[in-house]
Each structure stands twice: as C-alpha cells, then as structure tokens.
C-alpha atoms as an extended CHARMM CRD file, in Angstrom:
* protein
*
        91  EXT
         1         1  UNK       CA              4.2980000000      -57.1400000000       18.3250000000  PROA      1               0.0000000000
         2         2  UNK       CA              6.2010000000      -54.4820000000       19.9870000000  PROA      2               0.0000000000
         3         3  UNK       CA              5.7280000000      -54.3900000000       23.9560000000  PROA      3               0.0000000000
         4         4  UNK       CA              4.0200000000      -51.4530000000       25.2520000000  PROA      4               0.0000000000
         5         5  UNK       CA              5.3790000000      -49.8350000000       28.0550000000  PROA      5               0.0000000000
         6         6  UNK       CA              5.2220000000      -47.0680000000       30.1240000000  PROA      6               0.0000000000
         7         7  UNK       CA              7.7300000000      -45.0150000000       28.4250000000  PROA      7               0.0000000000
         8         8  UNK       CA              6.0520000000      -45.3510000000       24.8270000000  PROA      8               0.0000000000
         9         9  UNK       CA              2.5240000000      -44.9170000000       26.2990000000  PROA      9               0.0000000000
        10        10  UNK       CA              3.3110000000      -41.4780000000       27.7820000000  PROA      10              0.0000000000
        11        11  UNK       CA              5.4260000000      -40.4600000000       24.7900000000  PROA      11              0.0000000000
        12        12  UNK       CA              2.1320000000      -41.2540000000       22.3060000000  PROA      12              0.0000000000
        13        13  UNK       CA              0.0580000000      -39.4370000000       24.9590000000  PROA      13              0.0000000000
        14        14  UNK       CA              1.8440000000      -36.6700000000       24.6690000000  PROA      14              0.0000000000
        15        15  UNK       CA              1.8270000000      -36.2680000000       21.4310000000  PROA      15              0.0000000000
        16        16  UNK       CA             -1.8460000000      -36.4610000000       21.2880000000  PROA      16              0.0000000000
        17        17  UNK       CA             -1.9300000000      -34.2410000000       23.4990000000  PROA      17              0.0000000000
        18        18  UNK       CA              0.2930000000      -31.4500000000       21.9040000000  PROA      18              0.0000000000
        19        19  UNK       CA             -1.3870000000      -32.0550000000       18.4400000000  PROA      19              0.0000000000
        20        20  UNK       CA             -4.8440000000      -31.4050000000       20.0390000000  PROA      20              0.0000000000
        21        21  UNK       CA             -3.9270000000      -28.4160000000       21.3740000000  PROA      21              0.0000000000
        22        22  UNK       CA             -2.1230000000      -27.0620000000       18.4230000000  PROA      22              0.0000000000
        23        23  UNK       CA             -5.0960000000      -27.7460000000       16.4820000000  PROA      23              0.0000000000
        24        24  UNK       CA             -7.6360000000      -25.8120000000       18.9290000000  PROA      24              0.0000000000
        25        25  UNK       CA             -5.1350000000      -22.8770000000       19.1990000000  PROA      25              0.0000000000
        26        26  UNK       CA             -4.8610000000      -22.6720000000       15.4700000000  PROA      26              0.0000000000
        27        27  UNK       CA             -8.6250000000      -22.9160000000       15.0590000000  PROA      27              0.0000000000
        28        28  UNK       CA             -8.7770000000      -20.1570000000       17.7330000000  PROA      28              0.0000000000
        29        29  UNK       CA             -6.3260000000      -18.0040000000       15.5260000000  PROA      29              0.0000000000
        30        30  UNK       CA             -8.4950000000      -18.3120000000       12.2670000000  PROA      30              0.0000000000
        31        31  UNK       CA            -11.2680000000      -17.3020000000       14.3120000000  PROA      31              0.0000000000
        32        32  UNK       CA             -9.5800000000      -14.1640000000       15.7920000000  PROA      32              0.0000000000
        33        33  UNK       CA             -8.5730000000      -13.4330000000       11.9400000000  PROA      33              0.0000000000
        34        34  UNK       CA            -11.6640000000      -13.2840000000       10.3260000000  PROA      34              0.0000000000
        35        35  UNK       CA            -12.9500000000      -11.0000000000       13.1390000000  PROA      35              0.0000000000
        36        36  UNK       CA            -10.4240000000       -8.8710000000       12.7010000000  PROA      36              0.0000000000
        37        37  UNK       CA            -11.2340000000       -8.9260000000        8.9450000000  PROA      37              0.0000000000
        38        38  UNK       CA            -14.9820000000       -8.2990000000        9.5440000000  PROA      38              0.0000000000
        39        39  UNK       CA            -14.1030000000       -4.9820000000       11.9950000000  PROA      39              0.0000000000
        40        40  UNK       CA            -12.5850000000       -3.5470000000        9.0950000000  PROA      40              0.0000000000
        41        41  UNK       CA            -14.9460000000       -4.7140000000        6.0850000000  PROA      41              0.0000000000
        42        42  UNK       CA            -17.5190000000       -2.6860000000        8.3680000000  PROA      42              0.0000000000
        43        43  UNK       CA            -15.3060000000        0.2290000000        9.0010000000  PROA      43              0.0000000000
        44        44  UNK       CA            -14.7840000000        0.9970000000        5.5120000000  PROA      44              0.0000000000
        45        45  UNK       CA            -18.4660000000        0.7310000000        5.1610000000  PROA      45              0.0000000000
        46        46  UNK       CA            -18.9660000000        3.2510000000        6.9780000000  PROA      46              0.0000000000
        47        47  UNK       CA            -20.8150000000        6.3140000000        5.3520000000  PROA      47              0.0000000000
        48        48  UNK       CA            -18.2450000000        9.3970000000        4.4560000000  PROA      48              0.0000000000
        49        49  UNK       CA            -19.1880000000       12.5450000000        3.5830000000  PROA      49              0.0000000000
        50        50  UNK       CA            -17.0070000000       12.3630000000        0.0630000000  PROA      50              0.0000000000
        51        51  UNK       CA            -17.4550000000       16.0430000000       -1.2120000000  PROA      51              0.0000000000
        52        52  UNK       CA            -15.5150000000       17.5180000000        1.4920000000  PROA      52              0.0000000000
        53        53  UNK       CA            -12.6840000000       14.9060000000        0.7290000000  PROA      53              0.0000000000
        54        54  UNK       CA            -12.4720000000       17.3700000000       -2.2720000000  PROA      54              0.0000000000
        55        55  UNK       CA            -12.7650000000       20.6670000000       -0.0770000000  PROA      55              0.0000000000
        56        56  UNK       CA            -15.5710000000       23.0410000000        0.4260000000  PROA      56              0.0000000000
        57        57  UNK       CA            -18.5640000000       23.1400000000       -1.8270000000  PROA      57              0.0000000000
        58        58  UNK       CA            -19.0120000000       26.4400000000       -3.6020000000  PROA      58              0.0000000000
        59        59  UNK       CA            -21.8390000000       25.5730000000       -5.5690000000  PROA      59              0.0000000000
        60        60  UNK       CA            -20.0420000000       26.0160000000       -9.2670000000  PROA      60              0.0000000000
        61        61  UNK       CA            -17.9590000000       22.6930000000       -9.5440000000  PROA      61              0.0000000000
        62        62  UNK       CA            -17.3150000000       20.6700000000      -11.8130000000  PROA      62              0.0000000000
        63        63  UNK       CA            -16.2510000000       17.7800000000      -10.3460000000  PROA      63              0.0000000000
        64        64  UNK       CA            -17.7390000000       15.9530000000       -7.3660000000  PROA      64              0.0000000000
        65        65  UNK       CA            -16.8610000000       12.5460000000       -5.4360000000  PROA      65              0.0000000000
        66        66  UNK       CA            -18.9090000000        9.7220000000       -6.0770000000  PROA      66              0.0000000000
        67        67  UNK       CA            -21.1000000000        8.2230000000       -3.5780000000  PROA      67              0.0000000000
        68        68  UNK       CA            -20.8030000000        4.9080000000       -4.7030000000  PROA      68              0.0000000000
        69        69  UNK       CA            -16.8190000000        4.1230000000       -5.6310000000  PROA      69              0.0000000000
        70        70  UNK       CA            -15.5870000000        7.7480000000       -4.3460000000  PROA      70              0.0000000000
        71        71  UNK       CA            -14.1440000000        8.4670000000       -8.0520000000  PROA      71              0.0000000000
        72        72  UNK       CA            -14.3580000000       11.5380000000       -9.5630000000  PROA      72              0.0000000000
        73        73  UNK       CA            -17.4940000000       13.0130000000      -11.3540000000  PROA      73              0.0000000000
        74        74  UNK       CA            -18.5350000000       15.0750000000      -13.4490000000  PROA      74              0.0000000000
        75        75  UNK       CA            -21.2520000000       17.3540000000      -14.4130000000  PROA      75              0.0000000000
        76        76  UNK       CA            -22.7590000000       17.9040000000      -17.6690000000  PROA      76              0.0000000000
        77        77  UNK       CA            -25.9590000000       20.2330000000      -17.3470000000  PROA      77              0.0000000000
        78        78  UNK       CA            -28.0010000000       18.9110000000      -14.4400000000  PROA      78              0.0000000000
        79        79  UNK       CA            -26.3950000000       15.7430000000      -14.5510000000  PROA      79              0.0000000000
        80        80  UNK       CA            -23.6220000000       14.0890000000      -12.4830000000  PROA      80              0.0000000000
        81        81  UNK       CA            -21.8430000000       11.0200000000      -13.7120000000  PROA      81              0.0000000000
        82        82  UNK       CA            -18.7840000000        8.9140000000      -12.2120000000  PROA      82              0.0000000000
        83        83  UNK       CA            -16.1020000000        8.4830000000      -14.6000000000  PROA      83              0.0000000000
        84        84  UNK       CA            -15.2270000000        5.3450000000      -12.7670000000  PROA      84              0.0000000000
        85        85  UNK       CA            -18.5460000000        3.3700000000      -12.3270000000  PROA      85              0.0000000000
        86        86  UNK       CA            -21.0600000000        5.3880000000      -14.2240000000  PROA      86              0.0000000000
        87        87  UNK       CA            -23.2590000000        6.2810000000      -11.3710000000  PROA      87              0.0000000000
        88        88  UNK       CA            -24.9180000000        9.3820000000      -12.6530000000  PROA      88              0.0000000000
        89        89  UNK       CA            -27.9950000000       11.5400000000      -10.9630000000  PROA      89              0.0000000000
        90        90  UNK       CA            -29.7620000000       14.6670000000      -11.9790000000  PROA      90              0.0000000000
        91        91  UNK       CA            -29.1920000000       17.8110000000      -10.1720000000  PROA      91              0.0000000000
C-alpha cells in the first residue's frame, strides 16, 4: 500500500472539499432557477383585461379577445366563440 502522507491527505481534503461546495452552490442555483421560473408562471397568470388589447369597445364588434387563450372570437347572434379553443358564451 501506498504511504499516506501529509501532502496526499491535504490534496484529497481538498478536493472533498471543493466538490462539496460545488455541489451546494449548484443545488443553490437550481433553486434560484425554479423561483425565478415560478415569478413568471404567476405573472402571466395574472388577470388582463383582453378587450382593450383590441382597443375600445363600441358595442357593435365582431370580434372580441378570449378570456381563456386571448385568441380571437367571434360572434354569431348572441353568441361568442374562440376560434382558437372553442370557448364560447351567450351574450
């Protein structure tokens, strides 16, 4: 067997060393990651007010946002329906 002296002892040790604290700084930059990912997940969750992404409402329109996917819809009679998802609601 190999002798074990000082030199290789603090070499080893300081390897450990760096590897654990590469490990807990890369856990620490998932972590900060799927925070950040979270923030904005909620921030597009966010209610909007979609008809006046289209302009003002004049009352005779044809065409609406949806509140669902924000896609354009449509009215026929009473009735509005996304041409995207197929969310539809009576007037």
């Amino acid at each position: 067997m190999d002798d074990l002296n000082r030199r290789a002892f603090l070499r080893g040790a300081g390897l450990a060393f760096a590897g654990v604290v590469g490990a807990a700084s890369f856990a620490a930059g998932q972590q900060e990651q799927e925070e950040d990912e979270k923030s904005k997940s909620e921030e597009s969750q966010e209610e909007l007010d979609y008809d006046a992404l289209f302009g003002e409402d004049t009352g005779d329109e044809d065409t609406r946002a949806c509140p669902q996917c924000g896609a354009l819809m449509y009215r026929q009679g009473r009735t509005w329906t996304c041409e995207n998802c197929g969310y539809s609601y009576v007037e």
